[in-house]
C-alpha positions as CSV (number, residue, x, y, z in Angstrom):
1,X,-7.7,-5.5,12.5
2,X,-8.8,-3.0,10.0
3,X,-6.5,-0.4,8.6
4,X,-7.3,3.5,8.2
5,X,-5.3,4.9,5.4
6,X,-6.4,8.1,5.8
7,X,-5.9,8.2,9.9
8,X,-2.1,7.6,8.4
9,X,-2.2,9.9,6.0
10,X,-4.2,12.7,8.3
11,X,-1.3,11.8,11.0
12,X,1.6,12.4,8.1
13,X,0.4,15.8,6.4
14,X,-2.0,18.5,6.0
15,X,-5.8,18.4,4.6
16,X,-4.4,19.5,1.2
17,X,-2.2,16.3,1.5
18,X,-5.3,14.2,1.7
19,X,-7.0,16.3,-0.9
20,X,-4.1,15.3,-3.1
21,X,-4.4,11.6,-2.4
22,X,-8.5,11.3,-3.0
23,X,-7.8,12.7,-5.8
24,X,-4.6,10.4,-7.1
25,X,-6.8,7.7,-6.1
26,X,-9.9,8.6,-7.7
27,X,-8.1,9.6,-11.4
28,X,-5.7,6.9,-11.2
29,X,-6.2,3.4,-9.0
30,X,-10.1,3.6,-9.1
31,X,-10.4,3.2,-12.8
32,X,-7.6,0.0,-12.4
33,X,-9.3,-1.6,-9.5
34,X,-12.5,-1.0,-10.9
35,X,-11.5,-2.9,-14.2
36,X,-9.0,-5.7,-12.0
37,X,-12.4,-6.8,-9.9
38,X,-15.2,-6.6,-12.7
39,X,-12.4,-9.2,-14.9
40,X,-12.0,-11.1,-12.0
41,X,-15.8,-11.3,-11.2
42,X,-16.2,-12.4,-14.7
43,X,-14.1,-15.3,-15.1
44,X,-13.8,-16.3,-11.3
45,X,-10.7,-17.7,-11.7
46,X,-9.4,-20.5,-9.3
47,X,-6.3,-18.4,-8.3
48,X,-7.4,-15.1,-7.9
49,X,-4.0,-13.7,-6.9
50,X,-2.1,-14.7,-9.7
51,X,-4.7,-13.7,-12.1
52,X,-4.7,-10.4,-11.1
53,X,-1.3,-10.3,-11.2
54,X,-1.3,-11.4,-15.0
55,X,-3.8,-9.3,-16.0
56,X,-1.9,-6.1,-14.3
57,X,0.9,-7.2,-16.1
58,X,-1.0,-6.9,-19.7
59,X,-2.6,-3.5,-19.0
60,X,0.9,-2.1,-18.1
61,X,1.8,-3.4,-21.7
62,X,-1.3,-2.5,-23.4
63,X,-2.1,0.9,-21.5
64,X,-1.3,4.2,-23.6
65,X,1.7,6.0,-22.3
66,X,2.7,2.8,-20.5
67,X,6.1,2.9,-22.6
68,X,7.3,5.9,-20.5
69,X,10.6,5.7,-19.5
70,X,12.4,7.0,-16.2
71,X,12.8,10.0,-18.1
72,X,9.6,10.6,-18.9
73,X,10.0,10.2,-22.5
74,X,7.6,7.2,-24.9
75,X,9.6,4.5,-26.4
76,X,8.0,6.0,-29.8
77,X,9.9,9.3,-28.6
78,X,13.0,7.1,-27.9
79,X,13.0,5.7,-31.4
80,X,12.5,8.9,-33.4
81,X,15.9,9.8,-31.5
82,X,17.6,6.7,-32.4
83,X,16.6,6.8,-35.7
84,X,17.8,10.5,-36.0
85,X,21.2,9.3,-34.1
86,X,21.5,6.5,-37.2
87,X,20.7,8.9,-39.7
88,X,23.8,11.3,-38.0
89,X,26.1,8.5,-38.1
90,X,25.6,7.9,-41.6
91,X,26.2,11.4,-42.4
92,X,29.1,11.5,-40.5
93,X,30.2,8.0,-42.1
94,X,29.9,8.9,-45.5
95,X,31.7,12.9,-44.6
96,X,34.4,10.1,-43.9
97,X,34.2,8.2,-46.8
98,X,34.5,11.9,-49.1
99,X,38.0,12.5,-47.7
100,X,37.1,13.3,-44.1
101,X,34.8,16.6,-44.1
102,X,35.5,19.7,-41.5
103,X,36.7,17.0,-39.1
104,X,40.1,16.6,-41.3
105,X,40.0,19.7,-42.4
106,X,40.6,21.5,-39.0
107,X,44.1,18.7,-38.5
């Protein structure tokens, strides 16, 4: 039984719908799957499936912009907040410290 993706995706939506899929799949899985078979071809490896599976694992680790978030922000993004957030608190901590700051103030 062979499977025709793009009878499927023909069948789902128009021809700028498959436009957009050859496209996603030539920019993004091409390059992976091109890179997943030449490793694998390389070190022939008993287990193919599990090797594959480790070495997708370590280029989602290793692939810039593979820290995004749900959000869509970096984890270097997320730091620089968290960083700023500490540096807030510490204001506010020591603004405490001094007798309370516009916070007291207002009471």
């Amino acid at each position: 039984c062979h499977y025709n993706i793009w009878g499927s995706i023909q069948g789902a939506g128009s021809a700028m719908s498959i436009q957009a899929h050859q496209e996603y799949i030539q920019t993004k899985i091409n390059p992976i799957l091109e890179s997943l078979v030449t490793q694998v071809l390389l070190e022939r490896p008993e287990e193919p499936i599990p090797f594959m599976i480790a070495w997708l694992s370590d280029q989602a680790k290793t692939t810039p912009g593979s820290e995004r978030q749900a959000g869509g922000e970096t984890a270097e993004s997320l730091r620089r907040q968290v960083a700023e957030l500490k540096d807030k608190i510490a204001t506010m901590e020591g603004k405490q410290a001094n007798g309370g700051g516009a916070d007291n103030a207002a009471q």
